[in-house]
C-alpha positions in Angstrom: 119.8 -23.4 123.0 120.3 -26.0 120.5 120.9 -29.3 121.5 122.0 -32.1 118.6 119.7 -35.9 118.2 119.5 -38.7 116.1 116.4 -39.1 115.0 115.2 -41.4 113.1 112.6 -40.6 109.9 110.5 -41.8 107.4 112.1 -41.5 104.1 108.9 -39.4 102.8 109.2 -37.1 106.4 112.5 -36.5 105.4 111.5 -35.6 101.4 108.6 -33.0 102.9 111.5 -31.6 104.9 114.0 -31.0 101.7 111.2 -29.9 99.7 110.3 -27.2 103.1 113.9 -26.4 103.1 114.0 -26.1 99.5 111.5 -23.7 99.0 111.7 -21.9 101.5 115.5 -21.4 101.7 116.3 -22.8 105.0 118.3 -25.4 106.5 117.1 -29.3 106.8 117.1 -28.4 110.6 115.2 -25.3 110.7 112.7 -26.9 108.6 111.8 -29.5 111.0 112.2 -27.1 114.0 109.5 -25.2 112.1 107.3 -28.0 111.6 107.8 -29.8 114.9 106.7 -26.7 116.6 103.6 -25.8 114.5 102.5 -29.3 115.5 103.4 -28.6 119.1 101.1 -25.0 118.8 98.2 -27.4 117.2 98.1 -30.1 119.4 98.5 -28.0 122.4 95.5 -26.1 120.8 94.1 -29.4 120.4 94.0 -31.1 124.6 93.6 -27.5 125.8 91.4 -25.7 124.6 91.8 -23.2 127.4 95.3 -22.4 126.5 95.4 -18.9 124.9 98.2 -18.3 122.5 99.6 -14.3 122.3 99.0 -15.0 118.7 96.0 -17.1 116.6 96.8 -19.9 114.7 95.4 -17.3 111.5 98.3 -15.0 111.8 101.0 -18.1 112.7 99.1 -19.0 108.9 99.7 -15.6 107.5 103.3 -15.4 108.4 104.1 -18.9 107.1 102.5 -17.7 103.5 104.8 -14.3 103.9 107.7 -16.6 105.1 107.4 -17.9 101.4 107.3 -15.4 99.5 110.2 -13.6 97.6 109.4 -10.5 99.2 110.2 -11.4 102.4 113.9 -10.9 103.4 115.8 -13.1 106.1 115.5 -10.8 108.3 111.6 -10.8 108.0 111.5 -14.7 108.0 113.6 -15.1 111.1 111.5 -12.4 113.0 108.6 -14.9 112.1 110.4 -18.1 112.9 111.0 -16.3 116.9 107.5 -15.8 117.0 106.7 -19.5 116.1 109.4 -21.1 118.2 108.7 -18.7 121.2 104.6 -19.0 120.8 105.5 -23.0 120.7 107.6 -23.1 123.2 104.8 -20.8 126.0 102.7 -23.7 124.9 104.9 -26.7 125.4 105.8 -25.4 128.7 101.8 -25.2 129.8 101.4 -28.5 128.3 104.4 -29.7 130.2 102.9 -28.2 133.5 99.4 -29.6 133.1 101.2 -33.0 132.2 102.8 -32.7 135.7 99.8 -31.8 137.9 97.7 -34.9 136.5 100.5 -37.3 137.3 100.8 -36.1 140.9 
């Protein structure tokens, strides 16, 4: 579900974005749901090392560089986009879990 916020960016966060959006032929918004949840996948990565992901950081890599090129339909680079979103979203919820049993 997709929920609407203001949020508030640097001007050149918000050029990187265009420029995403731009070349890869996406919205404003999808480009920074794509890039907020490749840094939720490395950070995650990052304070747990234990966490396994269902896919390696090498083939979320690999899709990205498909996900650019003009080969790839829409189809193909919103079946990637799932996979990032739901691979980011396993790992902020074990994040979000591991946050809760250190503040208890």
């Amino acid at each position: 579900m997709l929920k609407r916020h203001q949020v508030l960016l640097e001007d050149w966060q918000v050029e990187y974005m265009k420029a995403i959006a731009k070349f890869y032929d996406i919205s404003l918004s999808e480009s920074l749901r794509m890039l907020i949840s490749l840094g939720t996948l490395n950070i995650v990565n990052m304070v747990n090392p234990e966490y396994k992901m269902g896919v390696s950081l090498k083939e979320i890599e690999q899709g990205i560089k498909r996900f650019g090129t003009p080969s790839s339909t829409r189809d193909k680079k919103f079946t990637d986009l799932s996979q990032l979103y739901f691979e980011a979203r396993k790992a902020a919820d074990y994040r979000i879990n591991k946050l809760k049993t250190k503040s208890k």
